[in-house]
C-alpha positions as CSV (number, residue, x, y, z in Angstrom):
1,X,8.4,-51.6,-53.2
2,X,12.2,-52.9,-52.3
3,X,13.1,-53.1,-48.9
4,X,16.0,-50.6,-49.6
5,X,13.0,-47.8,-49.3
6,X,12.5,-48.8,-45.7
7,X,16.5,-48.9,-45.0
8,X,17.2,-45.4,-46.9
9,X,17.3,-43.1,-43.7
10,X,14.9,-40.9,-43.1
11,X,15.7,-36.8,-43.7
12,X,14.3,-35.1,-40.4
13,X,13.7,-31.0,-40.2
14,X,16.5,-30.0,-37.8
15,X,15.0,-27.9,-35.0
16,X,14.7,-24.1,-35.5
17,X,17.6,-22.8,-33.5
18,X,16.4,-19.9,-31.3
19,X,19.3,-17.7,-32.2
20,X,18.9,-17.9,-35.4
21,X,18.5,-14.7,-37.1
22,X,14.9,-15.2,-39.5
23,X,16.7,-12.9,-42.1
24,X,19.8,-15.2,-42.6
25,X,17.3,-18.3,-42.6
26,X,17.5,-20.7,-45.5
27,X,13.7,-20.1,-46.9
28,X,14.1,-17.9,-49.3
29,X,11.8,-14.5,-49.6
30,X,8.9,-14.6,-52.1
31,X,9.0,-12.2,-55.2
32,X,6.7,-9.7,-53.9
33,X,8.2,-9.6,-50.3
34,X,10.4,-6.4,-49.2
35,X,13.5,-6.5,-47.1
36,X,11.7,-3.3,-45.1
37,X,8.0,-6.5,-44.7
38,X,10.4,-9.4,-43.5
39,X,12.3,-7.2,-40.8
40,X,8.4,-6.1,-40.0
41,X,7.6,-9.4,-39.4
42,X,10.2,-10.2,-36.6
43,X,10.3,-7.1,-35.0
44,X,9.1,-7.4,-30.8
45,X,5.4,-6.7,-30.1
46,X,5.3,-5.4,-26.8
47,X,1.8,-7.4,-26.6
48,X,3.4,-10.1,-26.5
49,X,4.3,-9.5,-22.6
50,X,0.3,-8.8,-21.8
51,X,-0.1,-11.6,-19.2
52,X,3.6,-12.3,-18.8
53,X,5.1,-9.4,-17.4
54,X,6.5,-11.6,-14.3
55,X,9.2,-13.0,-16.8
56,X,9.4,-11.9,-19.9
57,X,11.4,-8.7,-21.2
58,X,13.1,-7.5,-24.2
59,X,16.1,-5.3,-24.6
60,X,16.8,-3.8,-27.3
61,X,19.4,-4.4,-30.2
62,X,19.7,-7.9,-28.1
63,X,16.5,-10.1,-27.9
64,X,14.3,-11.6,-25.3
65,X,14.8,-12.8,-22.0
66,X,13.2,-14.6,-19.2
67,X,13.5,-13.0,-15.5
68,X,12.3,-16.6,-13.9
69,X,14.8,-18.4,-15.3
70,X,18.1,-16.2,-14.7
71,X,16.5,-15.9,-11.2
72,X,16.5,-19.7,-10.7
73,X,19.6,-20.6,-13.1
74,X,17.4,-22.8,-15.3
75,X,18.6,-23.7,-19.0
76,X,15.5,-24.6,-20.9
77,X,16.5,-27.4,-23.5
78,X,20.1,-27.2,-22.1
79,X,21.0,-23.9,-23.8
80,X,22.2,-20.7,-22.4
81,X,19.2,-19.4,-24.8
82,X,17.0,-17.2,-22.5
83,X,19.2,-16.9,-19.6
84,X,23.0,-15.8,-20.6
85,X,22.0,-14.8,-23.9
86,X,19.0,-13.7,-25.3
87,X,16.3,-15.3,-27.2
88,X,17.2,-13.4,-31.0
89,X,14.5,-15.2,-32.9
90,X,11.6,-12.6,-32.7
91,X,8.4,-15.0,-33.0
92,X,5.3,-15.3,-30.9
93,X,5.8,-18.8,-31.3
94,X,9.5,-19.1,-29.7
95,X,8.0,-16.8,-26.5
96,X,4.8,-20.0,-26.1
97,X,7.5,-22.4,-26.8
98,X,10.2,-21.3,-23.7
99,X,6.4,-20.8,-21.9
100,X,5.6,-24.7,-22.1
101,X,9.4,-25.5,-21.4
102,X,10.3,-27.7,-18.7
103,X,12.9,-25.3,-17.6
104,X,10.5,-22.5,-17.4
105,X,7.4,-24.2,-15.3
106,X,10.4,-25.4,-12.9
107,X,11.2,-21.8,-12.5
108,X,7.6,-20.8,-12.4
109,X,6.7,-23.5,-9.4
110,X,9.7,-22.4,-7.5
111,X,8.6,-18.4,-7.8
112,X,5.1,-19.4,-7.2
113,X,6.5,-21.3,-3.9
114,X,8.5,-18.5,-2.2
115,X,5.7,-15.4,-3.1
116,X,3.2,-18.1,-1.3
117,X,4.9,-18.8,1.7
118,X,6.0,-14.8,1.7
119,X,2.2,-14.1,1.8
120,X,1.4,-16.4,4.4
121,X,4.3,-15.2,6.8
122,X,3.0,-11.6,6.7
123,X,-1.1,-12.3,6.3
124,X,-1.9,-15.3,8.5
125,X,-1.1,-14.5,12.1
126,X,-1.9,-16.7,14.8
127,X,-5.0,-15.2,16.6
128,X,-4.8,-13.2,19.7
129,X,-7.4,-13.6,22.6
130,X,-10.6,-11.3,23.2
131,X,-9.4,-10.6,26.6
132,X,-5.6,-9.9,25.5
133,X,-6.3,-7.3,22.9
134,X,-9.4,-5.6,25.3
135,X,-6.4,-5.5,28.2
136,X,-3.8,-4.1,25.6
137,X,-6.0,-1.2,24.4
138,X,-6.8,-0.4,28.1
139,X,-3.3,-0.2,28.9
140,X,-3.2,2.0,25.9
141,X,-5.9,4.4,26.8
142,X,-4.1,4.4,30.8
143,X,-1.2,6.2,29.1
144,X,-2.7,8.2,26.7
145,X,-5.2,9.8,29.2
146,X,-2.6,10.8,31.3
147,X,-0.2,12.1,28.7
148,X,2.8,9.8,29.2
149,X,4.5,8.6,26.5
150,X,2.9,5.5,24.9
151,X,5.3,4.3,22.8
152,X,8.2,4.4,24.9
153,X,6.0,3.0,28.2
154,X,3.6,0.4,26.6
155,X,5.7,-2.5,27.0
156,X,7.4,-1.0,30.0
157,X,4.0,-1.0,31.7
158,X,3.2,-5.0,30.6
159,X,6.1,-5.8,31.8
160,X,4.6,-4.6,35.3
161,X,1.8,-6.1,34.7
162,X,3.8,-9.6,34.4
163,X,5.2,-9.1,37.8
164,X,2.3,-8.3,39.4
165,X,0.9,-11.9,38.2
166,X,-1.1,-11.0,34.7
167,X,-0.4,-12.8,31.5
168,X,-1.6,-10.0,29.1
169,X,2.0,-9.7,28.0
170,X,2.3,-13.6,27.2
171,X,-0.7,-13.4,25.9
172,X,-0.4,-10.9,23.3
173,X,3.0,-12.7,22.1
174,X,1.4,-15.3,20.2
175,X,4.3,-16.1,17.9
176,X,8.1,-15.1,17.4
177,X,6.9,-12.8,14.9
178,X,3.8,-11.4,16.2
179,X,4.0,-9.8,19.7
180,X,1.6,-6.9,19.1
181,X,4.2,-4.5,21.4
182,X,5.9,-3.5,18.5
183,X,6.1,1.1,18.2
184,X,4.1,0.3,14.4
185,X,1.6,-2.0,16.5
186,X,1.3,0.9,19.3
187,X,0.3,3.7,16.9
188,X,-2.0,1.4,14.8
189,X,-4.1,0.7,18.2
190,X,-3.7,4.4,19.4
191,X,-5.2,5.4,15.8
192,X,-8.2,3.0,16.8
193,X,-8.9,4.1,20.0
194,X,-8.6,8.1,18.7
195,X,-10.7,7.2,15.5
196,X,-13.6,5.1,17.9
197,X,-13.8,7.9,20.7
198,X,-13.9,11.0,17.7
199,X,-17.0,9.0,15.8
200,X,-18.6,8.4,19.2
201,X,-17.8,12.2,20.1
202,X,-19.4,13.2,16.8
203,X,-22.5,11.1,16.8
204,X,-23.0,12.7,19.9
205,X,-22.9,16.2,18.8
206,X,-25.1,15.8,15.3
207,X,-28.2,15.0,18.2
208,X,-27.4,17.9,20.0
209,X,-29.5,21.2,19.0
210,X,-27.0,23.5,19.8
211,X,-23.1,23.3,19.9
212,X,-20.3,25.4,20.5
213,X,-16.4,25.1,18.8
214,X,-13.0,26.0,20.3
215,X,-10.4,26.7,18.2
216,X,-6.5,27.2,19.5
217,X,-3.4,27.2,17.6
218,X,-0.1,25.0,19.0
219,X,3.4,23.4,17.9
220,X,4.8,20.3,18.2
221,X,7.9,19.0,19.3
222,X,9.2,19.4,16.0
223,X,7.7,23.2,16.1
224,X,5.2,22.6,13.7
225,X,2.1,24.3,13.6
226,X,-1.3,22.6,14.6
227,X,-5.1,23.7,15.3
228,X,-6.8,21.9,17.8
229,X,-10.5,21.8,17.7
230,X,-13.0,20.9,21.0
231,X,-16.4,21.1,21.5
232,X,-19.1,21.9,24.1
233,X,-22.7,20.9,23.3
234,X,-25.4,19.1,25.3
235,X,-26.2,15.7,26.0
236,X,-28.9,13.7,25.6
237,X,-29.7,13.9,29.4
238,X,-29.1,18.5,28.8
239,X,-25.7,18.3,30.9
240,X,-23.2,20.7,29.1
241,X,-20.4,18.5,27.8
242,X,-16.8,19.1,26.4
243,X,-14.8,17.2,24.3
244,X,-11.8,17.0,22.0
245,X,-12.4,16.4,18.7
246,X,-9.5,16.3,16.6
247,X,-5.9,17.8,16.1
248,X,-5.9,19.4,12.5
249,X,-2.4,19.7,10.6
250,X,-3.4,22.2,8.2
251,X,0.2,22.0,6.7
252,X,-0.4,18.0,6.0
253,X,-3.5,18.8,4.1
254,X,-5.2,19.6,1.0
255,X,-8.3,20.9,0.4
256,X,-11.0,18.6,-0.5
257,X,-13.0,21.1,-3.2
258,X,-9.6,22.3,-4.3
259,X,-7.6,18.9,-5.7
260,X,-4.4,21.1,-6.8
261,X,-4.5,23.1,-3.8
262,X,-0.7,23.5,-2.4
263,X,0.2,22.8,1.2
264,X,-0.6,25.7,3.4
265,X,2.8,27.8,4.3
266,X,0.8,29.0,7.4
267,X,-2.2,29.3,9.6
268,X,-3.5,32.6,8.9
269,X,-7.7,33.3,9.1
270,X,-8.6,32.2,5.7
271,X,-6.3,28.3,6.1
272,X,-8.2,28.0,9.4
273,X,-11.9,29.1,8.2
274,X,-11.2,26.8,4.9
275,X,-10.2,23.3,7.1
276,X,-12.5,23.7,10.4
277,X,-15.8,24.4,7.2
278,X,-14.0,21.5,5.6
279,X,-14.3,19.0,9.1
280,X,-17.5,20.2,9.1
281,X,-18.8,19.0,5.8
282,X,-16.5,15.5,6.5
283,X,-18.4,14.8,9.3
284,X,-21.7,16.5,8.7
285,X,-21.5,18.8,11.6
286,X,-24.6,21.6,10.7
287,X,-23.7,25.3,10.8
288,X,-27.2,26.2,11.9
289,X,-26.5,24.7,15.5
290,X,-23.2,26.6,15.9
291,X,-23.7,28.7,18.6
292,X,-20.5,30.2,19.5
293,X,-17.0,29.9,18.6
294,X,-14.2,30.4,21.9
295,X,-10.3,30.8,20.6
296,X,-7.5,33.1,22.4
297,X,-8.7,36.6,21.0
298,X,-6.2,36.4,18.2
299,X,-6.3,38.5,15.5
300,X,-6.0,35.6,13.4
301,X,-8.6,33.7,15.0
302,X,-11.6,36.7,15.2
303,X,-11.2,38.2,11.7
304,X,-13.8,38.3,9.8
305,X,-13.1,35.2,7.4
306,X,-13.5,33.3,10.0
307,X,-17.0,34.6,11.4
308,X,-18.5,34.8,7.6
């Protein structure tokens, strides 16, 4: 062997350019291969995107791109390829190539980054205290049992609280973002405190051997049309009690036993018979203790649909 073999230089396969269209590619077809089988074979598989739907996408009559990377401006392998123009050569292999990139996992750990630290902003709050939150809903239930306006007085009313020397205010602002006085925090603890006293209320009734319902029909401030729904049974010590169950929007709701049931346009006998039967099988309130039923002396309330 000469030692001009070891100085002749050495023919290297010049890397597959991404762009480049597999039909124009210098391999030449076999005998038995069609034009219609070769444009097969580089056509886009939409299962190619199972697991990578964060990034990958293909439009067509263009090629494939990569979300992450125009997001971030990276250039995998220097080249616009992915980014400002599209990825034309249809493989498998060119998607788990621009995958394993350096370009691409630099986008990856910087979207990984942000969704992480978005996640902790809005799930980790700093705790508030026992006694805070116990003071909070108290102030709540103050204002709801006297029919002034929560939402528009809860922070009003810590705010007296402040100057008569309590913290509870201070004490619920635990961070810049978190200050549990918020309208959205006000309705979620007002839902809680309606939603503890109903099951309580209802507990209380299933034990009872007789019980009584009273039915009336009112508006809103937007004039839209509600049922409220009380009760009167007796206690465990045989005291007669009354209570208020729950304010029904019949217009809000579907039936249950009827998925493509429509909205109700109004309350007439059969909407009102069809939601109170329907609270009672949500709750499993027995129609063999119902001893009476007290409304207005509406047509609309004594029919007979609603009695049967």
């Amino acid at each position: 062997m000469s030692l001009y073999q070891f100085m002749t230089p050495i023919k290297r396969k010049k890397p597959a350019d991404e762009n480049q269209d597999p039909l124009q590619s210098s391999k030449k077809a076999k005998p038995g291969d069609s034009v219609s089988k070769r444009k097969q074979a580089c056509a886009y598989r939409h299962e190619w995107a199972q697991g990578r739907e964060t990034w990958l996408y293909y439009r067509q009559d263009e090629g494939m791109y990569c979300k992450l990377c125009q997001k971030y401006n990276k250039r995998p392998f220097d080249r616009d390829t992915w980014n400002k123009t599209p990825c034309r050569r249809l493989r498998l292999g060119s998607v788990k190539e621009h995958e394993q990139s350096a370009g691409h996992l630099d986008a990856l750990k910087l979207e990984l980054l942000s969704t992480t630290s978005h996640n902790i902003a809005e799930v980790i709050q700093p705790e508030v205290g026992h006694d805070a939150i116990v003071s909070a809903f108290k102030c709540l239930y103050f204002l709801a049992k006297r029919r002034i306006p929560h939402v528009a007085n809860f922070e009003p009313l810590l705010d007296l609280l402040t100057q008569l020397g309590l913290t509870v205010k201070d004490d619920l602002h635990v961070a810049k973002n978190a200050t549990y006085c918020s309208d959205h925090s006000v309705r979620e603890m007002l839902h809680f405190l309606s939603s503890t006293m109903e099951d309580d209320t209802i507990q209380r009734v299933q034990k009872s051997d007789f019980f009584s319902i009273m039915l009336d029909e009112t508006t809103d401030v937007s004039v839209e049309e509600q049922l409220t729904l009380n009760c009167r049974f007796l206690d465990e010590s045989g005291q007669l009690s009354v209570k208020f169950l729950k304010i029904i929007q019949p217009l809000n709701l579907k039936s249950n036993d009827e998925p493509n049931h429509l909205p109700t346009v109004s309350l007439n006998a059969e909407t009102i018979a069809r939601h109170v039967t329907s609270y009672f099988a949500e709750y499993g309130l027995n129609f063999d203790n119902l001893v009476g039923i007290g409304t207005d002396g509406a047509a609309v309330m004594t029919g007979n649909t609603m009695v049967s």
